[in-house]
C-alpha positions in Angstrom: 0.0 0.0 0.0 1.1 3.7 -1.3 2.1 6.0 1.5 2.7 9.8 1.1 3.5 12.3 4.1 3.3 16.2 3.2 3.7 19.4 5.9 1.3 21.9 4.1 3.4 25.0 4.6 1.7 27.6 2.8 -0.7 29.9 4.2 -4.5 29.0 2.9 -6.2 32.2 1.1 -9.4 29.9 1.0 -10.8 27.4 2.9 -10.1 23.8 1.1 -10.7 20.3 1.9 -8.5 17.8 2.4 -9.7 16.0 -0.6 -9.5 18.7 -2.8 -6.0 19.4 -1.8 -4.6 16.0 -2.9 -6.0 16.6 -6.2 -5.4 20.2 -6.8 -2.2 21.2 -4.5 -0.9 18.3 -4.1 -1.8 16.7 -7.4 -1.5 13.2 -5.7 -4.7 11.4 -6.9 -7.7 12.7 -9.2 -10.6 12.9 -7.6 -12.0 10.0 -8.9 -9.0 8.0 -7.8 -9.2 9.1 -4.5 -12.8 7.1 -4.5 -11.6 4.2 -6.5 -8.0 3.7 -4.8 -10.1 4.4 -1.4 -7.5 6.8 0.3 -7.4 7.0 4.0 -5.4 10.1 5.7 -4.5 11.5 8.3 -3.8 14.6 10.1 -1.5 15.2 12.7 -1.5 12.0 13.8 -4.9 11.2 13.7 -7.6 10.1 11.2 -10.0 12.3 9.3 -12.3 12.4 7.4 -11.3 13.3 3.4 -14.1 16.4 3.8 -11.7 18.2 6.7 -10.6 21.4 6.3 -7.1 21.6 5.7 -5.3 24.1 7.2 -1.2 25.7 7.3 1.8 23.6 9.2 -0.7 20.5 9.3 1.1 17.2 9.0 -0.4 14.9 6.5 -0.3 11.1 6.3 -2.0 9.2 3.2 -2.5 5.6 2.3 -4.1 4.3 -0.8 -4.6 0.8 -2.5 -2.4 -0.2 -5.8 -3.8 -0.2 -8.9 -2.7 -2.2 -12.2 -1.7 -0.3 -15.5 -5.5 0.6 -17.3 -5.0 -0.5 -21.0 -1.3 -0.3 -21.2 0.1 -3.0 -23.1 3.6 -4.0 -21.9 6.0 -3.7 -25.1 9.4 -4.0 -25.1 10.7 -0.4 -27.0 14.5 0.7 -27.1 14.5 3.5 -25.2 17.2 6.3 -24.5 17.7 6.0 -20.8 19.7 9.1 -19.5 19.4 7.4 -15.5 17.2 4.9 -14.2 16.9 3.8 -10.3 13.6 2.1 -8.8 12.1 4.6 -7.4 12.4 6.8 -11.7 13.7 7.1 -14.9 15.0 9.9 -16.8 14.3 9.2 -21.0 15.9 11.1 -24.0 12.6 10.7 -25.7 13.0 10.5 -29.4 10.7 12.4 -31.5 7.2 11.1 -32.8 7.1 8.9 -29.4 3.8 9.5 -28.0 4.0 9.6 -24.3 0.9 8.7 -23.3 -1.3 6.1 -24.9 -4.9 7.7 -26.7 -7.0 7.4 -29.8 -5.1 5.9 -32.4 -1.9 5.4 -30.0 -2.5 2.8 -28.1 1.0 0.9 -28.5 4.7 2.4 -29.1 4.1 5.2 -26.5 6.5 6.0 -24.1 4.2 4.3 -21.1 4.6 1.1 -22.9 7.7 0.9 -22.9 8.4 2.0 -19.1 5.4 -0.6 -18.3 7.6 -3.3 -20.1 10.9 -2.0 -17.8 8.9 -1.9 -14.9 7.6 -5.3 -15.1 11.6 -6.7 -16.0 12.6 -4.8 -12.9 13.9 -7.1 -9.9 11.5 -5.3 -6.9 10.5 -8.4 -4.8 7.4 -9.1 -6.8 6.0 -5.3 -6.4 4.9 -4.8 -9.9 1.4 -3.0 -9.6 2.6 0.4 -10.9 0.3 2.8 -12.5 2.4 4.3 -15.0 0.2 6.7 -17.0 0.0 8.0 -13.4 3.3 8.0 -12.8 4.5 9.9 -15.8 4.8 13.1 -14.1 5.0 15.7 -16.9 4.8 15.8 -20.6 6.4 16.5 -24.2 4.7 16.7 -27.3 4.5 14.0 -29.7 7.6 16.0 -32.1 9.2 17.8 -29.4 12.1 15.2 -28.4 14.6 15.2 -25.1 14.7 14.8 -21.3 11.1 13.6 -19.3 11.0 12.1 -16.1 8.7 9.4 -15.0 7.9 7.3 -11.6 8.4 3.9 -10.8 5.7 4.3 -7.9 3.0 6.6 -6.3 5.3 8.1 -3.8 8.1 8.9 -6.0 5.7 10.6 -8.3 3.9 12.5 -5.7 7.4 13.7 -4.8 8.7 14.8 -8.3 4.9 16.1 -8.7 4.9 18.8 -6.2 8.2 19.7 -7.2 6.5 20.9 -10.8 3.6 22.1 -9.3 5.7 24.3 -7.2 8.1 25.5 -10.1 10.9 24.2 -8.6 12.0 22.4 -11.5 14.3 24.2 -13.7 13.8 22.8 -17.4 15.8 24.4 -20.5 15.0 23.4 -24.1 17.0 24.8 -27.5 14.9 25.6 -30.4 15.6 27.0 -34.0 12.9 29.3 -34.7 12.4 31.5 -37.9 14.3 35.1 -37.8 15.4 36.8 -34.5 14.0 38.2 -31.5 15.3 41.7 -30.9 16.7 41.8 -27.3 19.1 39.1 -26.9 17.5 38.0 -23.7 13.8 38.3 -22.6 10.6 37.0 -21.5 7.2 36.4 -22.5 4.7 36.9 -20.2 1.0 36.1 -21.6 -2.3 34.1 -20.7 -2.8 31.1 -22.6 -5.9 28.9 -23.3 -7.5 26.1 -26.4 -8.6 27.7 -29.3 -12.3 28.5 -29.5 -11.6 27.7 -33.6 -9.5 24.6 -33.2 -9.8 22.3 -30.1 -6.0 20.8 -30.9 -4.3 24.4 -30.6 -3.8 27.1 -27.9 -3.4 30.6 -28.4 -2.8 33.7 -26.1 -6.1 35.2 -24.8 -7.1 37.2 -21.5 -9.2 34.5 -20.9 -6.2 32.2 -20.6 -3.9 31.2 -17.6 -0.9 32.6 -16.6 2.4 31.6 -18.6 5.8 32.7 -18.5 8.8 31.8 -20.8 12.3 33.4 -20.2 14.4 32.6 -23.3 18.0 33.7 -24.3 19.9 33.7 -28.2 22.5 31.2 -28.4 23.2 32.0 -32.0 21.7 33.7 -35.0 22.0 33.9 -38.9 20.2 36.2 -41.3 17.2 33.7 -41.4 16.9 31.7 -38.4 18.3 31.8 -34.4 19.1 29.1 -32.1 17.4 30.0 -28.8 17.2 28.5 -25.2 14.0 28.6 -23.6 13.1 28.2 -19.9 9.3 27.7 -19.3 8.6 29.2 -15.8 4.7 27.7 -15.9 4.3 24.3 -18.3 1.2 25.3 -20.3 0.5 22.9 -22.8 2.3 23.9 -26.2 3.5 26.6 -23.9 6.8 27.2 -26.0 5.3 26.8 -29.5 2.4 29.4 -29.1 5.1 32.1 -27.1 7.0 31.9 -30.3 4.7 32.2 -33.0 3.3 35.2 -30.4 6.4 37.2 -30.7 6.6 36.4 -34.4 9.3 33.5 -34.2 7.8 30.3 -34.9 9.2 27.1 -34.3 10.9 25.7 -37.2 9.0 23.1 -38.9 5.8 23.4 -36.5 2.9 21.9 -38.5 0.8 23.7 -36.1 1.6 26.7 -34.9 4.3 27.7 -38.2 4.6 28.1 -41.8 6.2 25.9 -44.2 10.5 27.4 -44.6 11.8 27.8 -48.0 15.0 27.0 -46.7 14.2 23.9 -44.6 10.7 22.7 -46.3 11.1 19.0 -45.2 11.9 20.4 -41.8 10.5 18.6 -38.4 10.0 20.2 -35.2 13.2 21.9 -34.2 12.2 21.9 -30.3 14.3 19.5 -27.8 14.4 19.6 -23.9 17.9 20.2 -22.9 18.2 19.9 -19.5 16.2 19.0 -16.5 17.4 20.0 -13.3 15.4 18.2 -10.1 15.8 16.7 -6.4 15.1 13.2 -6.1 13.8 11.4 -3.3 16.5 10.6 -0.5 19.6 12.9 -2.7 21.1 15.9 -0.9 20.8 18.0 -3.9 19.4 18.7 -7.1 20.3 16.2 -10.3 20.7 18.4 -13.5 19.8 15.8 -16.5 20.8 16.8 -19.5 21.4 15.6 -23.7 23.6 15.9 -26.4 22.1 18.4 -28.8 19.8 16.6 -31.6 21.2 15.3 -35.3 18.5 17.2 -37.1 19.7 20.3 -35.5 23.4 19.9 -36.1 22.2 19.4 -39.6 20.3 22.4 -40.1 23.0 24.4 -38.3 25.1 23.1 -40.9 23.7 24.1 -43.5 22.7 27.9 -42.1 26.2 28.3 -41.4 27.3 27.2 -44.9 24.7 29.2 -46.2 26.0 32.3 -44.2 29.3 31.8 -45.4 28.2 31.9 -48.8 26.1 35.5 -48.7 
């Protein structure tokens, strides 16, 4: 049986209940898994009931039953593997890996293939992970590089609050069309889905709150290779904040235009580095990857083409 301890340290503006702080603070269970894995908690010692206010410097206890892997089909996928323990694992994804299995992707996703490892592993017989739960953050389908996942619920409640907090420092490089005037900046918008398109995202009042701090590594007369740091992880976060300031993403089907220069082009967005605290480690691990072939090739040939003008 799962067990997770948390000190809530942060003052409460509004009342919540314990129930809707593992879900929505805490993001430990969903709501309906706090029903269907029956959690039991306590608080300071003793137990409660999931409808008790929560409240600042309580001491929280939780326990909750396994579950199996729901319609996750075990498949054995070379992966990348930047570090691996029992408790997570740290993949160089490769791009057009799904991570999560859905409509028309139900095998060669990235939970497959950790469900395989996971069942290979040597952990005493503990084998009822559930790994699309324990995936603890996400990467688009053509956006390759470093993702972390759990082995087990409290490992990925403990890497969890880490992103919910924003104490995760991640950095991805992307080649994006022209070049941003200041050398160094931020974008600071609100982002929600299209009311036009239900698979894209676009800036709107009516959005939430995202940040992206991003830096010029190098530029030509066409095209600039830029880091980006996400501060909040909006979905397509990166990609929309670009085509915003008028710098797509090189070959984004979505969000970009086709390039003359690069027509054939994929999506020229890779996470860099991820920089986290495991559980039980003094300090923060920085993971990080070797820049992508299809950008060294494209740099290639903007430099050659630079040399040329």
């Amino acid at each position: 049986m799962p067990f997770y301890s948390h000190i809530i340290e942060e003052q409460m503006s509004v009342p919540m209940r314990l129930d809707r702080y593992v879900s929505e603070a805490l993001g430990l269970l969903s709501r309906s898994q706090i029903k269907t894995r029956c959690l039991k908690a306590k608080i300071n010692g003793k137990d409660v009931k999931l409808s008790r206010i929560v409240r600042q410097n309580d001491c929280l206890d939780f326990f909750w039953e396994d579950s199996l892997p729901v319609n996750i089909i075990p498949q054995d996928i070379p992966l990348d593997i930047v570090y691996e323990d029992n408790n997570q694992i740290v993949v160089n994804k490769m791009q057009g890996m799904v991570v999560h299995p859905g409509a028309g992707n139900r095998q060669g996703t990235l939970a497959n293939a950790l469900y395989f490892r996971k069942l290979n592993m040597q952990t005493d017989g503990e084998i009822n992970v559930n790994l699309r739960f324990g995936i603890v953050h996400r990467l688009d389908k053509e956006t390759s590089g470093v993702i972390i996942a759990a082995y087990n619920d409290q490992t990925h409640a403990y890497l969890a609050e880490q992103f919910k907090e924003r104490r995760v420092n991640k950095n991805y490089i992307a080649i994006v069309l022209g070049t941003p005037k200041e050398i160094k900046g931020k974008i600071e918008t609100c982002i929600t889905r299209d009311p036009n398109d239900r698979k894209r995202f676009t800036v709107s009042v009516h959005g939430k709150k995202s940040l992206t701090f991003y830096k010029i590594i190098k530029s030509w007369r066409t095209h600039s290779l830029l880091l980006l740091r996400p501060h909040t992880g909006r979905t397509h976060q990166l990609r929309v904040h670009m085509r915003h300031i008028g710098h797509p993403v090189l070959g984004d089907p979505v969000y970009g235009n086709v390039d003359r220069q690069f027509p054939d082009s994929t999506l020229m967005l890779h996470s860099k580095s991820l920089t986290i605290m495991l559980p039980g480690e003094p300090e923060k691990k920085i993971f990080s990857t070797n820049m992508p072939e299809r950008f060294n090739l494209v740099i290639e040939k903007l430099n050659r083409m630079n040399i040329h003008e």
